[in-house]
Legacy VTK file of the C-alpha trace (Angstrom):
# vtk DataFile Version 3.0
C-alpha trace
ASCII
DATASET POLYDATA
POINTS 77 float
1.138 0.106 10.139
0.875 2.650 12.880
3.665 3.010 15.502
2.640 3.051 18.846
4.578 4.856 21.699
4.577 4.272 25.498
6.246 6.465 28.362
6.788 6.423 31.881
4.872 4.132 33.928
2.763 2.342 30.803
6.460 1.747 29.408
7.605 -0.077 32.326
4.256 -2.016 32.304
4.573 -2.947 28.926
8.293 -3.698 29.198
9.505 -2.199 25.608
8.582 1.261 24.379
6.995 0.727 21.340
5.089 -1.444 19.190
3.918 -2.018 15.606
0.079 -2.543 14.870
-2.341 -2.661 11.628
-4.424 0.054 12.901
-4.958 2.443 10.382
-8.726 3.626 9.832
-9.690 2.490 13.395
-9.844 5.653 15.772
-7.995 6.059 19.625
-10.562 4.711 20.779
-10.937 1.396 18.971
-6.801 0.919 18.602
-7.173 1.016 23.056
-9.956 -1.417 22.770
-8.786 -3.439 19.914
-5.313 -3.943 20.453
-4.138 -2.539 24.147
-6.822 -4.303 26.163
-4.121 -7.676 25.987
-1.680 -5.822 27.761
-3.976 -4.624 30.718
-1.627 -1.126 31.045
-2.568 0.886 34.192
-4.212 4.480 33.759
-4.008 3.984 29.807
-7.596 5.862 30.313
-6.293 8.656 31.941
-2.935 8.920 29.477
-3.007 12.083 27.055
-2.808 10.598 23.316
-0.720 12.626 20.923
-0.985 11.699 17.115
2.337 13.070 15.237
3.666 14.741 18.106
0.376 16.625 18.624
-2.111 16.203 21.407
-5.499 14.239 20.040
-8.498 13.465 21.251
-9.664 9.822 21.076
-11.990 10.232 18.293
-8.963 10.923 15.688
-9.047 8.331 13.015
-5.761 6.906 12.448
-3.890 6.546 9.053
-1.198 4.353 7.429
2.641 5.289 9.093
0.560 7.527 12.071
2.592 7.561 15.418
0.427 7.409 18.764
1.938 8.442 21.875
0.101 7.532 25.597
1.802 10.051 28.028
0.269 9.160 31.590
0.076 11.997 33.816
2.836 12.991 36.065
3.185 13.945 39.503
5.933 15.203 41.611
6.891 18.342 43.307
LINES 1 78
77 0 1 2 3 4 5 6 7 8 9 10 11 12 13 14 15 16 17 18 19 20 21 22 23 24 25 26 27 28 29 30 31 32 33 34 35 36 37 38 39 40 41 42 43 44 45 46 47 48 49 50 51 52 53 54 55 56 57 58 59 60 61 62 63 64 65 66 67 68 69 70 71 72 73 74 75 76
């Protein structure tokens, strides 16, 4: 299983923080395709991805107990 973590606006989209999903051995890239497509989450494309608490690109393949974080980008002043 691979734990999947949402913040900010994709969290309030979503309506719960996380959630649970086979994913392992698919990459970024597939797991948004595959399994976040159903939840039609706005700027999920333009969200950093961090794998373990460290910043990944999309192409990282994912393993068994792997937590994914999408961090949209922030504004303010």
């Amino acid at each position: 299983m691979v734990h999947v973590l949402f913040f900010a606006e994709l969290q309030e989209a979503l309506g719960k923080e996380k959630i649970t999903v086979q994913a392992a051995g698919l990459t970024i890239q597939e797991l948004k395709e595959k399994y976040l497509q159903e939840y039609n989450l706005p700027n999920i494309d333009q969200a950093m991805v961090a794998v373990n608490e460290e910043y990944a690109p999309e192409s990282v393949q994912l393993q068994e107990g792997d937590t994914v974080a999408f961090i949209p980008p922030v504004s303010g002043g």
